[in-house]
FIRO-90475 format. One record per residue: z negated, x negated, y negated of N, C-alpha, C in turn; residue number from 1. Coordinates in Angstrom, 1 decimal. Atoms other than C-alpha are relative to their C-alpha. Layout:
% residues N
Z	X	Y	Z	X	Y	Z	X	Y	NUM .
...
//
This chain:
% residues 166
0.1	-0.5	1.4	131.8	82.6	100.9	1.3	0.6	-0.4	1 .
-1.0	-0.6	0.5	134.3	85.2	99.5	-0.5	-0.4	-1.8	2 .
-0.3	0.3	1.3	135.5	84.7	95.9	0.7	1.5	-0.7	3 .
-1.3	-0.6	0.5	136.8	87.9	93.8	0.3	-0.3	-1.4	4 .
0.1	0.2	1.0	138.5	87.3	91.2	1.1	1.2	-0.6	5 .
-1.3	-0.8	0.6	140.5	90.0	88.6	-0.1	-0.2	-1.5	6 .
-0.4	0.9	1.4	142.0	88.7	85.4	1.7	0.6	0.0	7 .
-1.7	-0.6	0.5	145.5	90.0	83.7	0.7	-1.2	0.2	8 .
-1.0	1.8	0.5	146.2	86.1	83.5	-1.2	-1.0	0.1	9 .
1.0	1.1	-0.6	144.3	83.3	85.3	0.7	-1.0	-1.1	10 .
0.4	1.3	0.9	143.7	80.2	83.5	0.4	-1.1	0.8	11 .
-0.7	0.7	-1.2	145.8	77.1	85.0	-1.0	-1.3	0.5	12 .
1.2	0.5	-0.1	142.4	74.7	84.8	-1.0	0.5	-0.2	13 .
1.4	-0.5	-0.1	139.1	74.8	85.5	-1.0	-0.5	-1.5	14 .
0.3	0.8	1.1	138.4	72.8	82.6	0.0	1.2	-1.2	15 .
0.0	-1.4	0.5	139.7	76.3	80.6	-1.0	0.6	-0.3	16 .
1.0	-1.1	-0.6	137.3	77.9	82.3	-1.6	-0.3	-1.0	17 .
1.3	0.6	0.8	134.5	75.5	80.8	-0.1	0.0	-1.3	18 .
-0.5	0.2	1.4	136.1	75.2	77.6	-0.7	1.7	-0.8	19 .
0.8	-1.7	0.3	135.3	79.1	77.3	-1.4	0.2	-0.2	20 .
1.1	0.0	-0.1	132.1	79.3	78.4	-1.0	-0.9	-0.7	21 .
0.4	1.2	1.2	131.2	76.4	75.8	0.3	0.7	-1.0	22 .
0.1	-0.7	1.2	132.4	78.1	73.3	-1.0	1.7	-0.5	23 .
0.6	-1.1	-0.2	131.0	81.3	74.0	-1.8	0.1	-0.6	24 .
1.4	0.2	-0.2	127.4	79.9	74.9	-0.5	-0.7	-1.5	25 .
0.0	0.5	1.2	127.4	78.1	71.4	-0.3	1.1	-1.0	26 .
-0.3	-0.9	0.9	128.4	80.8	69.3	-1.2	1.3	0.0	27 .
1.1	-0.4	-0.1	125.4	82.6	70.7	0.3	2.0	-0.7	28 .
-0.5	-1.4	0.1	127.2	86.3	70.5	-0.1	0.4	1.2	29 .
-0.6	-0.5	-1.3	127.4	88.6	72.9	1.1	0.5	0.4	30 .
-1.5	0.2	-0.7	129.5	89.0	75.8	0.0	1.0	0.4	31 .
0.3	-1.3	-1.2	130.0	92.1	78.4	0.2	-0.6	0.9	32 .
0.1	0.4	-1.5	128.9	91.3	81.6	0.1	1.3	0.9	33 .
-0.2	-1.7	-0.8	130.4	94.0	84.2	0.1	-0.4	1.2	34 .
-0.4	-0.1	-1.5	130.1	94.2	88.1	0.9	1.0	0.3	35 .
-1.2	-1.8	-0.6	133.1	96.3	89.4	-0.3	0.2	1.1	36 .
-0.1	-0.9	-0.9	133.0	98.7	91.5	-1.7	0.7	0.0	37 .
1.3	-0.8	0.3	129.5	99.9	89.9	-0.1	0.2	-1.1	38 .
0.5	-0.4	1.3	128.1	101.2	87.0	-0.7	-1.1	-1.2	39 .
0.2	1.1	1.3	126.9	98.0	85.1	0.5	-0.6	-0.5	40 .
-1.0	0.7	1.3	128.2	96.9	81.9	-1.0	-0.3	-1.1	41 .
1.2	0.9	1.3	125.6	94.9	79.7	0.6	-0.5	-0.8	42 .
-0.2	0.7	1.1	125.9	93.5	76.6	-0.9	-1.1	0.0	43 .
1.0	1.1	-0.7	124.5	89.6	77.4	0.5	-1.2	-1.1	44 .
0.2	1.3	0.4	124.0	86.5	75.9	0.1	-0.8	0.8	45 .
0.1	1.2	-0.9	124.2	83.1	77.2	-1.0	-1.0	-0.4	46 .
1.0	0.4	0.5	120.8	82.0	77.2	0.2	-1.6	0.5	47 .
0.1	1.3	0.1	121.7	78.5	78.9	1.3	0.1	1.4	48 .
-1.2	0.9	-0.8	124.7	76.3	80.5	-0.1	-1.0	0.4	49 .
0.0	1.2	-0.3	124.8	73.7	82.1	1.2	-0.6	0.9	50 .
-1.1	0.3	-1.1	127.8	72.0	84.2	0.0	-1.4	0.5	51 .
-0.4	1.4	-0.4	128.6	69.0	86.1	0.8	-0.1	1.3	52 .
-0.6	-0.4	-1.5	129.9	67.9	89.2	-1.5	-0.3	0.7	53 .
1.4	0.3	-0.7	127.4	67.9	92.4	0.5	-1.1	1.0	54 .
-0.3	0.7	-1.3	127.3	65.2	95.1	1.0	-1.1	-0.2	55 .
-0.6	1.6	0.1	129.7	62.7	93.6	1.2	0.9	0.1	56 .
-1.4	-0.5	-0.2	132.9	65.3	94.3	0.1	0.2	-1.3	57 .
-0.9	0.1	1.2	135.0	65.0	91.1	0.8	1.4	0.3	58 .
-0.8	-0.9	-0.3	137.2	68.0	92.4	-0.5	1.5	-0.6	59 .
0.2	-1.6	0.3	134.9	71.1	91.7	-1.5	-0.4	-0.9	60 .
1.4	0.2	0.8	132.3	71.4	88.9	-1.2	1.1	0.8	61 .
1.1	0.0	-0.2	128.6	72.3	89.5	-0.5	1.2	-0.9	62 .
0.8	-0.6	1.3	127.2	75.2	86.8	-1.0	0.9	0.3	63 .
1.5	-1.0	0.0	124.0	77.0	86.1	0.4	1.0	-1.2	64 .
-0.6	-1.4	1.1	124.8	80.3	83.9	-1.5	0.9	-0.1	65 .
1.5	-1.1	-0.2	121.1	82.1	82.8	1.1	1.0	-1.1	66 .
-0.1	-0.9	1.6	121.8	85.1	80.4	-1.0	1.1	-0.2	67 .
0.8	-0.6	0.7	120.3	87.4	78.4	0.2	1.5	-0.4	68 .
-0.2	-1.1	0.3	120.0	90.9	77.6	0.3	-0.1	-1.3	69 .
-0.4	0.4	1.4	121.6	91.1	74.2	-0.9	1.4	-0.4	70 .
0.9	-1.5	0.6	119.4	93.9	71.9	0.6	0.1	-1.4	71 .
0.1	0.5	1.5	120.9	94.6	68.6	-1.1	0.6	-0.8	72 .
1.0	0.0	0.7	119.3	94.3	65.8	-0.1	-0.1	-1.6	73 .
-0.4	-0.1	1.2	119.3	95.7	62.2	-1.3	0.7	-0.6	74 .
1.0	-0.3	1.4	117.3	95.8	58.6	0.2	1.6	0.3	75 .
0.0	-1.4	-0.3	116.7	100.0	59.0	-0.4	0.2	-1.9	76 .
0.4	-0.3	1.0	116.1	101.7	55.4	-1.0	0.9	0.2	77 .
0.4	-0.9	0.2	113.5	103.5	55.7	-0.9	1.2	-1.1	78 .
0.8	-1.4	0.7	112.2	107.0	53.4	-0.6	0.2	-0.3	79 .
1.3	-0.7	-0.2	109.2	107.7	52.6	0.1	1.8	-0.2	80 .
0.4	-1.2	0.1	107.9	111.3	53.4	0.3	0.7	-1.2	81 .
0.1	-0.3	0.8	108.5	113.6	51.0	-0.7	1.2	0.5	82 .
1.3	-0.8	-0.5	105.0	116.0	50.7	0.6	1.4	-0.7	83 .
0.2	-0.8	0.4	105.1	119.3	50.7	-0.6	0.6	-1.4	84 .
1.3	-0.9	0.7	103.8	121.4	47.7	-0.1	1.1	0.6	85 .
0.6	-1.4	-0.6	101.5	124.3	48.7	0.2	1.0	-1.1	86 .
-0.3	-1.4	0.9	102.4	127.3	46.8	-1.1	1.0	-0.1	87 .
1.2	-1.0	0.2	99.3	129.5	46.0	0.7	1.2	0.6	88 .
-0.3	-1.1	-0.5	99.6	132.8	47.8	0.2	1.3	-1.1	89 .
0.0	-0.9	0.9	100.4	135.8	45.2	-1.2	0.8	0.2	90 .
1.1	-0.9	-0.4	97.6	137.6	44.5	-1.6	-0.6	-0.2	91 .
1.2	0.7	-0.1	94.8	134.7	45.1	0.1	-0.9	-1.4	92 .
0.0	1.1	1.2	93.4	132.5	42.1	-1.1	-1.2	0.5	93 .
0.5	0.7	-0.5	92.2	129.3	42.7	-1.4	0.1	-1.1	94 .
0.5	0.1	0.6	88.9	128.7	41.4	-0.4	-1.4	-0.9	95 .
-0.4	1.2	1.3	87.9	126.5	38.5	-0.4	-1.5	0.9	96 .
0.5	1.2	-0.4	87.6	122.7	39.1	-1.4	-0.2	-0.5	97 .
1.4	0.3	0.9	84.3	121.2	38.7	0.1	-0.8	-0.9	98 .
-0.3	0.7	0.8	83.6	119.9	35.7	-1.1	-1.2	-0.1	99 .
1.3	0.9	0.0	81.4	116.5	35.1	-0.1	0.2	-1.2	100 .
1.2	-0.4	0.8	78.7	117.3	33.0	-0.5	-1.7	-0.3	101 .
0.4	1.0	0.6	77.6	114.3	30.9	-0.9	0.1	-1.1	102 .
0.3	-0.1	1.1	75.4	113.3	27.9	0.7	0.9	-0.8	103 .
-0.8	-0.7	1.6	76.4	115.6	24.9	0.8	1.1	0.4	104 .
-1.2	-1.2	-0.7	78.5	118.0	27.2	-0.5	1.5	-0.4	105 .
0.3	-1.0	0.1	78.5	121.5	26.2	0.4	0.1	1.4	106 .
0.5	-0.7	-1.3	77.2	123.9	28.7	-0.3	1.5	0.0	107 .
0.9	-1.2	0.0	76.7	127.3	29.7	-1.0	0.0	1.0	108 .
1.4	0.4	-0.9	73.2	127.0	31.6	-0.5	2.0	-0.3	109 .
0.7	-1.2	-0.1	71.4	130.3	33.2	-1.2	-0.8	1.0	110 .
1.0	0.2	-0.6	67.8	129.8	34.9	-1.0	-0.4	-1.2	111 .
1.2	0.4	0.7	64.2	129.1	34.0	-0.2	-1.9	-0.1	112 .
0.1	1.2	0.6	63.0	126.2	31.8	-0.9	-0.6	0.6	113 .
1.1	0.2	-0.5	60.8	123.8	33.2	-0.4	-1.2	-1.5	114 .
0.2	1.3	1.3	59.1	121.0	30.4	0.0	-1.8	0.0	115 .
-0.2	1.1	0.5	58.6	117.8	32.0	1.3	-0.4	1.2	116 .
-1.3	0.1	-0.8	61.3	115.7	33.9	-0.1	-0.3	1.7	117 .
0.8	0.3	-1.8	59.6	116.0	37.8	-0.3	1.7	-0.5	118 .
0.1	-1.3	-0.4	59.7	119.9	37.1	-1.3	0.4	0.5	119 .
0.9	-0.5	-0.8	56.3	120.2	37.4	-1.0	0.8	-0.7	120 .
0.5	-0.6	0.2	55.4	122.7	34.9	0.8	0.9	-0.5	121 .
-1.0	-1.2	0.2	57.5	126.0	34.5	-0.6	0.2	-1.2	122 .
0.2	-1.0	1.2	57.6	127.9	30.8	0.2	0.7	0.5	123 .
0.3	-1.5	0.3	57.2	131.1	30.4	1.7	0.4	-0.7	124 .
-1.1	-0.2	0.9	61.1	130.8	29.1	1.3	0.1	0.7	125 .
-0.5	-0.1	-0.3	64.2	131.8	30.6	1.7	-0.2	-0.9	126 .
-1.1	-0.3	1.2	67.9	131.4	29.2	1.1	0.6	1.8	127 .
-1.2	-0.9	-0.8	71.0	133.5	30.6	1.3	0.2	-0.6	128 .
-1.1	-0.1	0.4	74.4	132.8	30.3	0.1	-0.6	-2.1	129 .
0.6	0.7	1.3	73.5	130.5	27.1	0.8	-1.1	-0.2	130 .
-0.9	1.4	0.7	75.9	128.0	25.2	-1.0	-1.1	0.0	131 .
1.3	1.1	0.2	73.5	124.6	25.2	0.7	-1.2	0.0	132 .
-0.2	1.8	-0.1	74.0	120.8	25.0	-0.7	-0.5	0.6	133 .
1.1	1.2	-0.8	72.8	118.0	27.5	0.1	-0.9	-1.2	134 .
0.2	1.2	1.2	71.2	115.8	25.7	-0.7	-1.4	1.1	135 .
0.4	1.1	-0.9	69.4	113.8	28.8	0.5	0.5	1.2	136 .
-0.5	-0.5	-1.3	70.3	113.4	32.2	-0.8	-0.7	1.1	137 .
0.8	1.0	-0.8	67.9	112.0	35.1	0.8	0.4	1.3	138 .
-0.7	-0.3	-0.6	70.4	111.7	37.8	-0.5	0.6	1.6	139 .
0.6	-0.7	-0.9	67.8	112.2	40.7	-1.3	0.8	-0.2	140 .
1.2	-1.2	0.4	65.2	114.6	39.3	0.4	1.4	1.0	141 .
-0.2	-0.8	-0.6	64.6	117.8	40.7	0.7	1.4	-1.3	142 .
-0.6	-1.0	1.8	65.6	119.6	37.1	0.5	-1.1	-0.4	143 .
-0.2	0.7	0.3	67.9	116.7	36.1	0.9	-0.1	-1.4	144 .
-0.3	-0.2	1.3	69.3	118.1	32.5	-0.8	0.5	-0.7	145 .
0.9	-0.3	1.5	67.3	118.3	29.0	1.1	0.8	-0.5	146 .
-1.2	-0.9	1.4	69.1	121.0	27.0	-0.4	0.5	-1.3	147 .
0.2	-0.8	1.4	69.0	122.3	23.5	0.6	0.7	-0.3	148 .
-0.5	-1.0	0.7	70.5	124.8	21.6	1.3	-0.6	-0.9	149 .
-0.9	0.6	-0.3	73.8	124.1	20.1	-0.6	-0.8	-1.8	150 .
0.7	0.5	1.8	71.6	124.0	16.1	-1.0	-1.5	0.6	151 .
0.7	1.2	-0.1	69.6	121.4	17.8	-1.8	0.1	0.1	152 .
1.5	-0.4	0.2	66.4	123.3	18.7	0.0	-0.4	1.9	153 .
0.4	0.0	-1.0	64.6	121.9	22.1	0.0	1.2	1.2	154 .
0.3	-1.3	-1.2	64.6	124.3	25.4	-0.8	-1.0	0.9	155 .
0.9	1.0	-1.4	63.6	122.2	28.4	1.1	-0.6	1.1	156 .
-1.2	1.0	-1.6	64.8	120.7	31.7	0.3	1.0	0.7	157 .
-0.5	-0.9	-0.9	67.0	122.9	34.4	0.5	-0.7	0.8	158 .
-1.2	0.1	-1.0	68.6	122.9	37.4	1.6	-0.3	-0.1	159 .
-1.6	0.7	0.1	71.8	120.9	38.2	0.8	1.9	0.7	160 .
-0.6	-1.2	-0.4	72.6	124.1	40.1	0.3	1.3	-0.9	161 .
0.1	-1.3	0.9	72.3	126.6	37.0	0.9	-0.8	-1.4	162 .
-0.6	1.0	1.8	74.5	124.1	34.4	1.6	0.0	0.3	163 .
-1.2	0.2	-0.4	78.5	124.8	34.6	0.9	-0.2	-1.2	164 .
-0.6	0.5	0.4	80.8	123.2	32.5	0.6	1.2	-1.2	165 .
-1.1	-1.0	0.7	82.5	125.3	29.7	1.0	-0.8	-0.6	166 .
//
């Protein structure tokens, strides 16, 4: 068994030696562990110690040395995203939002009137580009708005697709 050892200043007991490595393994910081004459130099922990003597000889202690890859490890602050805005292109206009159409909503309504609320008899009556009020709404009909006039004169039922918000 070869032994190397390099140190600026050996330690005059072994007992020193334990004294260290006790304190070290305690304190549960890391250490640098370096093999010379190669390229590793870890940052390690001392995950467990143990010493004694072996065999009953008093003269040389016995030790088990595990360690550990040290990882640090810190609270991070993190940012959140900050979102783009999109900038409309010069030139283009966005078109209108839709509006929800409710009881009482003024409307401009274009298409033919139908009378009852299952659309199943057309008038003879048409409106076009016409101010009107919902006054009923049957949300799955096939003509699912009643409209009137804004004085409060009856028209009929129309298409969800012919009724847009003003």
């Amino acid at each position: 068994v070869t032994h190397y050892l390099t140190a600026n200043k050996l330690k005059s007991r072994a007992q020193d030696y334990l004294s260290l490595l006790i304190k070290l393994y305690k304190a549960k910081k890391p250490i640098r562990f370096v093999i010379s004459s190669t390229a590793v130099s870890i940052k390690m922990t001392i995950a467990r110690f143990t010493f004694g003597f072996k065999d009953g000889y008093a003269d040389e202690y016995a030790c088990t040395l595990s360690l550990r890859e040290y990882r640090s490890y810190a609270a991070k602050r993190v940012k959140p995203k900050k979102k783009k805005k999109k900038v409309a292109k010069k030139g283009k206009t966005r078109s209108k939002s839709a509006v929800k159409v409710s009881r009482g909503s003024v409307v401009v309504a274009t298409g033919s009137l139908y009378s009852t609320a299952v659309g199943g008899t057309k008038l003879n009556a048409t409106v076009k580009n016409r101010t009107v009020k919902v006054m009923l709404i049957s949300p799955n009909a096939k003509y699912p708005y009643y409209i009137q006039t804004l004085t409060n004169q009856p028209l009929g039922w129309i298409s969800k697709a012919n009724v847009r918000g003003s």
